[in-house]
C-alpha positions in Angstrom: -4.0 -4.9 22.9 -2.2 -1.3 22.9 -0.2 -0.2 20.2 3.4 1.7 20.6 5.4 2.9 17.7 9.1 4.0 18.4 11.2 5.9 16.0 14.8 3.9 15.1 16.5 7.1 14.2 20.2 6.6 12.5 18.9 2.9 11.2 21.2 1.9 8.8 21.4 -2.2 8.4 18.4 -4.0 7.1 20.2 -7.0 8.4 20.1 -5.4 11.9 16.5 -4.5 11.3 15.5 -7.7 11.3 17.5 -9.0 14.4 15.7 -6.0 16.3 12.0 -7.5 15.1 13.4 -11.2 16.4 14.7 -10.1 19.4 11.9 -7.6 20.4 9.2 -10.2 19.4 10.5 -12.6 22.3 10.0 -9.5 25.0 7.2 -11.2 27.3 3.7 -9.4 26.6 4.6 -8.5 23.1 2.2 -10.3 21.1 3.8 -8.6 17.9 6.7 -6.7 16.8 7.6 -5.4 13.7 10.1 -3.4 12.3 9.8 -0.9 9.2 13.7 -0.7 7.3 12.2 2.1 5.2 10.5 4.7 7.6 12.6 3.7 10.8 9.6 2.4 13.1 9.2 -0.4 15.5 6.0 -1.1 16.1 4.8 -2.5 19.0 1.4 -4.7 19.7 1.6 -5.0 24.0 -0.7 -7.2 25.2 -0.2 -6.4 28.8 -1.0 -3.0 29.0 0.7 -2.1 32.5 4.3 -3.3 31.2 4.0 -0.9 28.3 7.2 1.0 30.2 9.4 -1.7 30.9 8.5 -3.6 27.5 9.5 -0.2 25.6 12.9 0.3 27.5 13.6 -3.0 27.1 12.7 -2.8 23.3 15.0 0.2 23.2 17.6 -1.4 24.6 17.7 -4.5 22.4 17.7 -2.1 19.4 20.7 0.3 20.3 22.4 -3.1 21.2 21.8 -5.0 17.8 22.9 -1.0 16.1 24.9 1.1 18.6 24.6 4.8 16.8 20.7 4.5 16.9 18.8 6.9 18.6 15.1 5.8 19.9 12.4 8.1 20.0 8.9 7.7 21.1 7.8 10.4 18.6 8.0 11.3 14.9 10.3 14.2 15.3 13.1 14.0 12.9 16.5 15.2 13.2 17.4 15.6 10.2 19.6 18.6 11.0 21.9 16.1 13.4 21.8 13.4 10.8 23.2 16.0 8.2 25.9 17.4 10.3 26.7 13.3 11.1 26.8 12.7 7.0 29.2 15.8 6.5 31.6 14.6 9.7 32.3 11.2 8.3 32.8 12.1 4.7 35.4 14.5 6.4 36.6 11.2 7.8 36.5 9.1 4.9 38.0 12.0 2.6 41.1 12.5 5.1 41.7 8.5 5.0 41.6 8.7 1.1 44.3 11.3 1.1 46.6 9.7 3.3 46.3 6.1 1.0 46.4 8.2 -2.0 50.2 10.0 -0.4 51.0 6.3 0.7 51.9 5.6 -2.9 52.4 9.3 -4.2 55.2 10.2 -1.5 59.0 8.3 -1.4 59.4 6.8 1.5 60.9 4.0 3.8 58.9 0.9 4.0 58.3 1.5 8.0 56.9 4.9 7.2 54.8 3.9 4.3 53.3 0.9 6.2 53.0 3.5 8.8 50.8 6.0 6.6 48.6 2.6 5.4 47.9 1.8 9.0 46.7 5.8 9.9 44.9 5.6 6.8 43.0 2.3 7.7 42.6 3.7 11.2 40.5 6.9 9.7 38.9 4.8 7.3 38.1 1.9 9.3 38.0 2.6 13.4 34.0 2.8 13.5 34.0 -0.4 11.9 36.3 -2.5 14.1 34.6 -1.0 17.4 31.4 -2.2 16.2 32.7 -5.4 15.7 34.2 -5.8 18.7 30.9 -4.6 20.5 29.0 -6.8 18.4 31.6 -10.0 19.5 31.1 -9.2 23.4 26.9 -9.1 22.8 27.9 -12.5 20.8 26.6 -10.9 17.4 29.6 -12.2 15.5 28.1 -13.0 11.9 27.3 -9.3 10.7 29.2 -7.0 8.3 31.5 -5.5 10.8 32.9 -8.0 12.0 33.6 -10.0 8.3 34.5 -6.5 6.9 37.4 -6.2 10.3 38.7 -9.8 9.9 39.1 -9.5 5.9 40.7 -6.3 6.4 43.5 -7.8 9.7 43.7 -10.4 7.9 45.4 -8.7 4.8 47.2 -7.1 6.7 48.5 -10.2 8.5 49.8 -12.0 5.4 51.6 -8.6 4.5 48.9 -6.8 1.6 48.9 -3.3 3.4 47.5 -1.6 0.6 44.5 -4.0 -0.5 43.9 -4.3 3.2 43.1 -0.5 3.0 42.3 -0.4 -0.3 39.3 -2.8 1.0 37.8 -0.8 4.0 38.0 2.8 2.0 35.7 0.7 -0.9 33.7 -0.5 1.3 33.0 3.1 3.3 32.5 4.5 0.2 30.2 1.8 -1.0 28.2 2.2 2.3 28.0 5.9 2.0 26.2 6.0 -1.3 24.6 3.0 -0.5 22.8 5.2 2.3 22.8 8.0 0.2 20.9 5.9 -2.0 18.5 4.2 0.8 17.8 7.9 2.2 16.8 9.0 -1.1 14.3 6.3 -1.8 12.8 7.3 1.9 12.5 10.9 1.1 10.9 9.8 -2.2 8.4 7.3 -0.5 7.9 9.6 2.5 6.8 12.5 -0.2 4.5 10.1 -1.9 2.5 10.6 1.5 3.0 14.5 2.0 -0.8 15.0 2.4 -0.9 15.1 5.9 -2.1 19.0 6.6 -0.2 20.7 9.3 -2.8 23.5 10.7 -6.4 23.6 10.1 -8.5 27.4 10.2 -11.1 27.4 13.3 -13.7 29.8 12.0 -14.5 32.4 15.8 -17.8 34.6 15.7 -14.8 37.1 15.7 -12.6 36.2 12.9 -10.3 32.6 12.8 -7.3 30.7 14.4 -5.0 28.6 13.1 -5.1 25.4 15.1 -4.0 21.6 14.9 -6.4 19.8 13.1 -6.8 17.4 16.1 -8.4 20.0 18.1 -11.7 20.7 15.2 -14.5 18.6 16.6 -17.1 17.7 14.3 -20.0 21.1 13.8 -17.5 23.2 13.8 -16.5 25.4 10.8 -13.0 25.6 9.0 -11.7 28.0 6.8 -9.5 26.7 3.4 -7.4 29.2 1.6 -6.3 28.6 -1.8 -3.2 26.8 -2.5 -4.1 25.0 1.5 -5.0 21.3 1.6 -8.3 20.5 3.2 -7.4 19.7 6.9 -10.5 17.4 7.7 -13.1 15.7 6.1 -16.0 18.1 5.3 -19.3 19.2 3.8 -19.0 22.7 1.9 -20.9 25.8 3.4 -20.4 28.5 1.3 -17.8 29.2 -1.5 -17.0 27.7 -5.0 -13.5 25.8 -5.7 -11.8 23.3 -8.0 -9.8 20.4 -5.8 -6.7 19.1 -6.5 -7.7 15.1 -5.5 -4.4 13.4 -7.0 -2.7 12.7 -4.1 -5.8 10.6 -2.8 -7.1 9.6 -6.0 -3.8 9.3 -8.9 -6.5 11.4 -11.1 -4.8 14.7 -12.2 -8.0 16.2 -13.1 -9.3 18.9 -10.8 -12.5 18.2 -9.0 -15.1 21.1 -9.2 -16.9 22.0 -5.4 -19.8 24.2 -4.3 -22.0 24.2 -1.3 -23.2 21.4 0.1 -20.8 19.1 -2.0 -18.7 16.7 0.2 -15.0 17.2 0.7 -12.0 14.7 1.9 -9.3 15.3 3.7 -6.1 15.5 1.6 -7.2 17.7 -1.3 -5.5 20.8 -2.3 -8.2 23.7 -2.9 -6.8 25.5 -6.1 -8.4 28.7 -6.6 -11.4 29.7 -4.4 -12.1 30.3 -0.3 -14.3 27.5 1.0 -16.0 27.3 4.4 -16.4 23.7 5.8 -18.0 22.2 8.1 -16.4 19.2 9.9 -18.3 15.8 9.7 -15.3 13.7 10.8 -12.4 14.0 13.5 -8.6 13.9 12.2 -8.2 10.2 13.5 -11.4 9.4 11.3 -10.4 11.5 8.2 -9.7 10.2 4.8 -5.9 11.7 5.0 -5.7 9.8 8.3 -6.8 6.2 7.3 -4.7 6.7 3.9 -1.5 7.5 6.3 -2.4 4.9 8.6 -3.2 2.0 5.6 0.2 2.7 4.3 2.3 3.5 7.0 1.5 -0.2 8.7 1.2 -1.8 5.3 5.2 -3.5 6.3 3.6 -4.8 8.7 2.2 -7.9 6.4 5.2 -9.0 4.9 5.4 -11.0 1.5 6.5 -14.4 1.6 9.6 -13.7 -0.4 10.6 -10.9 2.3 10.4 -13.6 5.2 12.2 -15.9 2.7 14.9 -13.6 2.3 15.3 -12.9 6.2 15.3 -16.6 6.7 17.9 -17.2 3.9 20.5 -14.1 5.1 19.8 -16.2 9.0 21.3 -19.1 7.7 23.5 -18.2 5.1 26.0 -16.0 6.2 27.1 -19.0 9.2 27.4 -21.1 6.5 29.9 -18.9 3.9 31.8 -18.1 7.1 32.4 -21.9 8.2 33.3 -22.5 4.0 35.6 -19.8 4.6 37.3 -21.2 7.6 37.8 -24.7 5.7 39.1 -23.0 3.1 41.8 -21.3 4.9 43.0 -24.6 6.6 42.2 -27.4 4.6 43.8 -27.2 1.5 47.3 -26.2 2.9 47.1 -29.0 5.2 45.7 -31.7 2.2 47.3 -29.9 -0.9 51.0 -30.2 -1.8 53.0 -27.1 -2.2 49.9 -24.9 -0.9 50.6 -22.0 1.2 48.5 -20.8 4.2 48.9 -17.2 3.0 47.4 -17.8 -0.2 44.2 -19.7 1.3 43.7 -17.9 3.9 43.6 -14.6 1.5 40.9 -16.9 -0.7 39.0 -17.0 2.5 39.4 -13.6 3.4 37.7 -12.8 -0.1 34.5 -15.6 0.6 34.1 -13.7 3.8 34.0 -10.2 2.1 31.2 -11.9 -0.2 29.6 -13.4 2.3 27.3 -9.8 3.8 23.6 -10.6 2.5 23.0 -6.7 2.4 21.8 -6.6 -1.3 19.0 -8.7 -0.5 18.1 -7.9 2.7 17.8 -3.8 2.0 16.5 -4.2 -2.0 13.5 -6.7 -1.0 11.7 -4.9 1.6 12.5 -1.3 -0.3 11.1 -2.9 -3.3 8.1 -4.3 -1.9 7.4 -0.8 0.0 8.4 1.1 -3.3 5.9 -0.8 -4.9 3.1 0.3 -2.4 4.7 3.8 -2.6 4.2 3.7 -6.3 0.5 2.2 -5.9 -0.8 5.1 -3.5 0.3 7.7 -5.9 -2.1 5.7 -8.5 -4.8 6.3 -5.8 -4.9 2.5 -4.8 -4.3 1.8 -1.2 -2.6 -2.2 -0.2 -2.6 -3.2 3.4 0.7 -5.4 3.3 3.4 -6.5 0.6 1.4 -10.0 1.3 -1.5 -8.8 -0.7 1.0 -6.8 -3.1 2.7 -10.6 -4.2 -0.7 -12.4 -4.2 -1.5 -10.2 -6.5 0.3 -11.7 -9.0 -1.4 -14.9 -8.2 -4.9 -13.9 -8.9 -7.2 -16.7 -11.2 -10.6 -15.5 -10.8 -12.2 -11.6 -9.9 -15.4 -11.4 -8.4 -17.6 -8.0 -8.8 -20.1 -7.2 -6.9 -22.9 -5.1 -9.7 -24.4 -2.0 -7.7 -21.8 0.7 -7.1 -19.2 -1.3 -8.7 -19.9 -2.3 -12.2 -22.8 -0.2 -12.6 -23.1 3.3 -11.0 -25.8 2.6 -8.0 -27.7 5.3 -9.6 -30.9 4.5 -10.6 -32.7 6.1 -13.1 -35.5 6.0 -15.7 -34.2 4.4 -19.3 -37.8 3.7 -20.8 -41.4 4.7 -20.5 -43.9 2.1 -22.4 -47.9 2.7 -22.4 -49.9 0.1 -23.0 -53.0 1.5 -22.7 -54.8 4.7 -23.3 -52.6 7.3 -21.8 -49.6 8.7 -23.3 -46.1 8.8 -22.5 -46.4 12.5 -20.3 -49.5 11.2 -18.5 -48.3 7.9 -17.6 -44.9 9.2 -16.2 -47.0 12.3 -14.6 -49.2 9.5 -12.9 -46.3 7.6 -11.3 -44.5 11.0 -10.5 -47.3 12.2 -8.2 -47.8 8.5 -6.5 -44.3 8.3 -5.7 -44.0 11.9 -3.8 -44.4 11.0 -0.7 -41.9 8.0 -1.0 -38.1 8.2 -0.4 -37.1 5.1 -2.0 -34.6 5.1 -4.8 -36.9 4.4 -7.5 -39.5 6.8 -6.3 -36.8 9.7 -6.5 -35.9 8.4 -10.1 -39.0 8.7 -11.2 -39.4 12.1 -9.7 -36.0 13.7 -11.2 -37.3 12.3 -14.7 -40.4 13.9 -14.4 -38.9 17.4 -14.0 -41.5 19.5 -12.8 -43.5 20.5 -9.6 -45.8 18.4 -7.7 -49.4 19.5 -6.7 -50.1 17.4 -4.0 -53.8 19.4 -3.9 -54.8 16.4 -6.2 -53.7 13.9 -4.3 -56.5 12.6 -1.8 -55.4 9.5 -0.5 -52.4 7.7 0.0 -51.4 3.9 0.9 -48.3 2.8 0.7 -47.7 -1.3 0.4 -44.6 -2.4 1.6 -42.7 -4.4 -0.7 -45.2 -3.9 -3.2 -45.8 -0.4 -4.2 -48.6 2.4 -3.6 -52.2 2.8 -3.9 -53.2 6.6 -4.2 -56.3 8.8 -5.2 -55.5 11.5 -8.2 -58.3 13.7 -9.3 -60.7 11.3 -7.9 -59.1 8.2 -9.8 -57.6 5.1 -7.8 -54.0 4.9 -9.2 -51.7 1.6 -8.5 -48.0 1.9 -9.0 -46.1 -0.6 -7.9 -44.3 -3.9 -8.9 -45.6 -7.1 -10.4 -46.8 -8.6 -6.6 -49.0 -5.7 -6.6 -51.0 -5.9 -9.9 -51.4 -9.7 -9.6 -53.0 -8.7 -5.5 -55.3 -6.3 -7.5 -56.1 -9.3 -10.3 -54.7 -7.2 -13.3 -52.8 -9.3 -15.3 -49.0 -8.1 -16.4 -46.2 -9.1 -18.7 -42.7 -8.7 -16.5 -40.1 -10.0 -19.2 -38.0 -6.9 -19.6 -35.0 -6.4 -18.4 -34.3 -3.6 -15.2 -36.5 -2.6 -12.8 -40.3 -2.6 -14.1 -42.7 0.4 -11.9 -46.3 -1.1 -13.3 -49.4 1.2 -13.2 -52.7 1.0 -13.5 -55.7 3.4 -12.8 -59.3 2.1 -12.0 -58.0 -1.2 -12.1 -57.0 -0.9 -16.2 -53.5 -1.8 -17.1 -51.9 1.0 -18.9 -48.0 0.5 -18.6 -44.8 0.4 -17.3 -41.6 2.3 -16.7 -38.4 0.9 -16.5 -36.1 1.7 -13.9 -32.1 1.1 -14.6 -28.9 1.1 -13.3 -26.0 2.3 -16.0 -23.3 0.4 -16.0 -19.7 2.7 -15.7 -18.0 3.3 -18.8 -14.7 2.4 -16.9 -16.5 -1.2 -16.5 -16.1 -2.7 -19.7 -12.6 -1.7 -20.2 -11.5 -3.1 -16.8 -12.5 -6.9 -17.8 -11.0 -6.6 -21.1 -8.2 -5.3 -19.4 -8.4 -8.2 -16.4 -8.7 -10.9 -19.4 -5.4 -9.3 -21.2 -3.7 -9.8 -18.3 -4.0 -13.5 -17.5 -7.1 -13.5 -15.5 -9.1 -17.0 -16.3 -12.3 -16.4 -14.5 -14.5 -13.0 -14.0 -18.0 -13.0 -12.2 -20.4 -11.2 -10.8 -22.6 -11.2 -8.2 -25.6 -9.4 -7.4 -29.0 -9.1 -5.9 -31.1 -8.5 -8.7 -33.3 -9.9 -10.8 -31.9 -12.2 -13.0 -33.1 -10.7 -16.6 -31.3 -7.9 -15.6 -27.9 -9.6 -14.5 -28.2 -11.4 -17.5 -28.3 -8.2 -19.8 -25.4 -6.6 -17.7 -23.2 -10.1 -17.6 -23.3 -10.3 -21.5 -22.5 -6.5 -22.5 -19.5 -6.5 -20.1 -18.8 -10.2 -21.7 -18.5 -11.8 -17.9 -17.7 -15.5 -18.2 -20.1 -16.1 -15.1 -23.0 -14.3 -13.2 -24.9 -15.2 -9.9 -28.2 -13.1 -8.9 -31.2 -12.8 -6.9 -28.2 -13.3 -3.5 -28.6 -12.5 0.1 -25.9 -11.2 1.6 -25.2 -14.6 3.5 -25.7 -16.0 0.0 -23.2 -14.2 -1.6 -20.2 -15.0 1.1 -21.8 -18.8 -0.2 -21.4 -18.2 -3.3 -18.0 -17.2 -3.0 -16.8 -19.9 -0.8 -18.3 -22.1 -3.7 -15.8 -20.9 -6.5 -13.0 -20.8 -3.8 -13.4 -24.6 -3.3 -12.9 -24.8 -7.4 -9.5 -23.3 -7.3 -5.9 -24.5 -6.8 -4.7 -23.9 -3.4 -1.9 -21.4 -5.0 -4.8 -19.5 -7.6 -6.0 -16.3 -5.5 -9.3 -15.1 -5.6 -10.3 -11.3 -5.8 -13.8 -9.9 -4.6 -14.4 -6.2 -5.6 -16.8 -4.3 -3.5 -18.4 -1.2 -2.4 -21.0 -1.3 -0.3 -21.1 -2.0 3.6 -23.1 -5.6 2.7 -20.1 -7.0 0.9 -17.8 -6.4 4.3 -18.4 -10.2 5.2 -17.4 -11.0 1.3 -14.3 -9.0 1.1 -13.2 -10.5 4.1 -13.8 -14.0 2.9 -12.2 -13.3 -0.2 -8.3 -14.0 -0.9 -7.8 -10.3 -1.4 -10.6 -7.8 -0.6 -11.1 -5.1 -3.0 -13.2 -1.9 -1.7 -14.3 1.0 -4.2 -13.1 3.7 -2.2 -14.0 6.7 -3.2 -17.8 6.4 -2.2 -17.3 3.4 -0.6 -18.5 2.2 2.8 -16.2 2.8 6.0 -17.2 -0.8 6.7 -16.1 -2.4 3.0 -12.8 -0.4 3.3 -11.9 -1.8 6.8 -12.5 -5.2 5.7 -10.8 -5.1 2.5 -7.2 -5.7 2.0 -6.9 -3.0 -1.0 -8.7 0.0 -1.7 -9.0 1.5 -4.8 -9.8 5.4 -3.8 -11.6 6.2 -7.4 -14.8 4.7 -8.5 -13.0 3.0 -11.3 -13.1 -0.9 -11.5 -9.8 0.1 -14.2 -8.1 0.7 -10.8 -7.5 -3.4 -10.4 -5.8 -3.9 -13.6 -3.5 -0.8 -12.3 -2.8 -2.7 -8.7 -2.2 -5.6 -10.7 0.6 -4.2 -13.5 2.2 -2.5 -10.6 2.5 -5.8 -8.6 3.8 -7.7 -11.8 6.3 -4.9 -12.0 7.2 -4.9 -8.3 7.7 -9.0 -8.2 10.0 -8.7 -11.1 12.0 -5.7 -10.1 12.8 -8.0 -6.5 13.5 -11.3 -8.3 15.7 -9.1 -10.8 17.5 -8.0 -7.6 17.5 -11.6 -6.2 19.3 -13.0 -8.8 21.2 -10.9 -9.7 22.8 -10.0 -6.1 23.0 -14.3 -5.7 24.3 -14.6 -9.1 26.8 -12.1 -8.4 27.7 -13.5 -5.3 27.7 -17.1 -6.2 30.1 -16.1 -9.2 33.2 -14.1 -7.3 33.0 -16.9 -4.6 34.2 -19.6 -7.4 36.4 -17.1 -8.6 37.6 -16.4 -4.9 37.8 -20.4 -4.6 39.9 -21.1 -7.1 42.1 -17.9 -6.7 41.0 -15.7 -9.6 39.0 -13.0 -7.4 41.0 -9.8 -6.0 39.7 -8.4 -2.5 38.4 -5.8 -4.8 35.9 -7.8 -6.6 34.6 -9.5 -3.4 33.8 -5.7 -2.0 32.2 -4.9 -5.2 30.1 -8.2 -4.8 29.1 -6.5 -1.4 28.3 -2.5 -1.5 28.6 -2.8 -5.0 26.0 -5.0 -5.9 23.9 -3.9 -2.6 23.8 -0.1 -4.1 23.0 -1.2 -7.2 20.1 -3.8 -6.1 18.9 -0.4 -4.0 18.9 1.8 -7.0 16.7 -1.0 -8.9 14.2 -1.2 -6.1 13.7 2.6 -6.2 12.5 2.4 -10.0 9.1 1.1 -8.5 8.4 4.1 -6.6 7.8 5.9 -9.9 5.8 3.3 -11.7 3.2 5.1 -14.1 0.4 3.2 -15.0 -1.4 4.5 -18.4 
């Protein structure tokens, strides 16, 4: 399957937006097709790769069909000095109209000449509209706004109301400029939300440096960072001291301090000091790059209440516009005394009503606003889908290492139960473990603090999955788990909770140290939080021993815990608490590490830690939280409560609205002016709602 994005430029009618994605969706070898209202992209998924020319034309051609002034492009290039110039010439336009309605009434004239001035003034106002409508009637698109906007507007003037007829189209222009105005604004907003892409990237030359794309740096090769710069590619730190500005990745406005050989991502902004990097990733697989990518294609999983909405505005419209038409014809023919001209100007008003605008650009802006508003948090959704089923969510699943607890291990207790003090017996274990790379082993060497003279070690055996047997000073020394004392017949007590590193020398027992993982001090917090919110069910799973599940389940208060799991086990596990739910109750599995891929991916919503997360748990999960902070859900959720209730506040109120001055048109008690209002009106201010989203700040 090949991929083709195209760039809508001048798209300006959500409805039209989605009559592009239905049209170019039934192109043969198109296996998908979506279209992005916000950013003004049609992606394409081809699955026949040779028709990739003809299916793109063709693509092209349905668009600037559905919405003659676009412009297709097949790259990102903006015009935005055209589009400018385009704004200015129409408000010209509109402003000229405006005057000549405005010296309609103001001047004394003849009714001829003053019907006259209405008619040029309507003509300014409204030509673009009535040739749209007529192109859209020949191309047998007859239910959009043009054409309901041109036959309200003739029709006024037919049964004699010059002035409302004009009246009419100059409302609705200007409702449909600032209703752009508005949508642009919100695009620029969102489109700044991901301003992190880095424009140049400095090659370090044996002979200086050269500013070059950032797709041209292969990994080895060294790049130069300038303060005030953002970090072009994903790096490791050479030489040179720095703090980082890591908000726009993270949401966390505290700086991040860097030296050499400390890792670097894409995105950050160095603040203060020169840093040479070497590259350890291409531009396609940088950090910046997947964040970009993650939310640029996140329309492409739409919520169930967006494809509600498209369905509803499909079948809704046709249906206002046949009430309209019965309107006009039945009651004078059934009603005594009833006057065509007076129905037909009722219908003319259920028409004007009848544009599903509000709801069709509010939704999807909402939903995107609400993934806009989510990335500046530092939390990354794939789709609006996962955005609303987030609102859904019964039960959370943690994984424990590198999620709840910090995946570093590390010595919390040294007990001797034997002859040798606390120094010796840590000193003993120290020197076993040197040759070892194994996480415990390095624990046990960074507590032990000092150098290692490996002159006294004579002989060493490492046991695999037991421990090692070594010679110090002439003594045999075993350190190791309980397995290996029980293989040596030295009897051991393993009740206490972590990881227990037993040793014994010349076969005497002489005590244990404890090996731990901390638990994050975000971790509590985050299931207090998750419980506050509504959540019924949190658990944990885990691979460890089951004392020490236990001791990690009931200080973060965890209503269920499941240890000792397999990988396979855990996906098991899973599916076992899944089958416990209602079909509607969603279940969350938070992950970091590249053996919980197949679990996120089972889950309802996958959740990967992303900040030292696994390129494997972030692919497969369907939201990525880009700090270390569990905290980071109970964020993804607030903002997806508030995104939900910002749409349905827009859904009911543009219906409500809608429904209201079409029984007030009905039964004669709406003017032309209140069923305009009911359209631009209420669409501008559903638009300006959605955009409150976009700046959602979670404490």
């Amino acid at each position: 399957m090949v991929k083709k994005e195209l760039i809508l430029e001048g798209l300006d009618c959500a409805n039209c937006a989605s009559k592009i994605e239905t049209q170019v969706k039934a192109i043969p070898g198109v296996q998908n097709a979506y279209v992005d209202f916000v950013s003004q992209k049609l992606t394409l998924e081809i699955n026949s790769p040779s028709k990739i020319v003809s299916i793109v034309e063709e693509a092209s051609a349905i668009a600037t069909s559905v919405e003659p002034g676009i412009c297709v492009l097949e790259n990102t290039a903006r015009e935005t000095r055209k589009e400018e110039k385009e704004d200015y010439k129409e408000l010209i336009i509109l402003g000229i109209g405006i005057v000549l309605y405005a010296l309609a009434f103001i001047l004394p004239l003849s009714p001829l000449a003053e019907k006259l001035i209405f008619l040029a003034s309507y003509l300014f106002v409204g030509t673009e509209v009535l040739l749209k409508a007529l192109k859209n009637i020949f191309k047998g698109q007859v239910f959009d706004e043009n054409f309901l906007m041109a036959l309200a507007t003739i029709g006024a003037f037919a049964i004699g109301e010059f002035p409302e007829a004009v009246a009419v189209m100059v409302f609705y222009q200007i409702g449909e400029f600032f209703q752009d105005l508005a949508v642009n604004r919100s695009r620029k907003s969102i489109q700044a939300l991901m301003d992190i892409r880095p424009d140049y990237a400095h090659l370090k030359l044996e002979d200086g440096s050269k500013v070059v794309s950032p797709e041209e740096v292969t990994i080895g090769d060294l790049i130069l960072v300038k303060p005030g710069e953002k970090i072009p590619l994903d790096g490791i730190v050479v030489e040179g001291t720095s703090t980082l500005d890591t908000s726009a990745l993270t949401g966390e406005s505290l700086p991040r301090e860097v030296k050499a050989e400390d890792e670097v991502l894409s995105g950050s902004i160095n603040q203060r000091g020169l840093l040479t990097i070497k590259v350890t990733k291409l531009f396609s697989e940088s950090t910046v790059s997947k964040i970009l990518d993650l939310v640029q294609n996140a329309s492409s999983k739409k919520a169930p209440t967006e494809n509600f909405i498209t369905k509803f505005a499909r079948y809704y419209t046709p249906a206002v516009v046949i009430s309209a038409a019965l309107l006009a014809f039945l009651p004078p023919l059934m009603i005594p005394g009833a006057t065509f001209s007076e129905w037909v100007y009722r219908a003319l008003i259920f028409l004007v009503i009848s544009c599903p605008c509000a709801l069709v650009v509010s939704i999807p802006l909402g939903f995107f606003g609400g993934i806009g508003g989510a990335s500046k948090n530092g939390i990354l959704i794939k789709g609006s889908n996962f955005l609303e089923a987030l609102n859904d969510v019964h039960t959370v699943v943690f994984d424990k290492t590198g999620t709840l607890t910090k995946g570093v291990f590390k010595v919390t207790r040294i007990n001797p139960t034997g002859n040798l003090s606390k120094e010796v017996l840590l000193e003993c274990a120290a020197l076993a473990e040197s040759y070892s790379t194994h996480p415990i082993a390095l624990s046990i060497l960074k507590a032990y603090e000092k150098d290692i003279d490996k002159s006294r070690i004579s002989v060493v055996e490492e046991i695999p999955g037991h421990g090692v047997k070594v010679t110090i000073d002439g003594k045999e020394i075993l350190v190791g788990n309980k397995k290996l004392m029980l293989e040596h017949s030295i009897p051991v007590e393993d009740s206490t909770s972590g990881t227990l590193v037993h040793i014994a020398v010349e076969r005497n027992y002489e005590g244990f140290i404890v090996i731990s993982d901390e638990i994050k001090e975000d971790s509590s917090k985050a299931i207090k939080e998750l419980k506050a919110l509504g959540i019924k069910k949190t658990v944990m799973l885990t691979g460890d021993h089951h004392s020490t599940a236990k001791e990690i389940a009931e200080e973060l208060k965890l209503d269920e815990f499941h240890s000792q799991l397999l990988p396979h086990e855990k996906v098991e596990k899973l599916e076992f608490i899944q089958n416990q739910m209602l079909s509607k109750q969603k279940l969350i599995f938070v992950g970091d590490g590249i053996n919980d891929a197949p679990v996120l991916a089972r889950a309802d919503i996958g959740v990967a830690m992303g900040g030292l997360g696994s390129d494997a748990a972030i692919e497969a999960a369907d939201i990525v939280l880009m700090t270390d902070e569990p905290s980071k859900l109970v964020s993804a959720i607030k903002i997806a409560n508030k995104t939900r209730r910002i749409v349905w506040e827009n859904i009911i109120f543009a219906l409500g609205v809608k429904i209201f001055v079409l029984a007030l048109g009905a039964f004669g008690f709406a003017t032309m002016w209140a069923a305009v209002f009911s359209d631009v009106g209420v669409a501008l201010i559903a638009v300006l709602n959605a955009m409150r989203v976009i700046n959602t700040k979670i404490n």
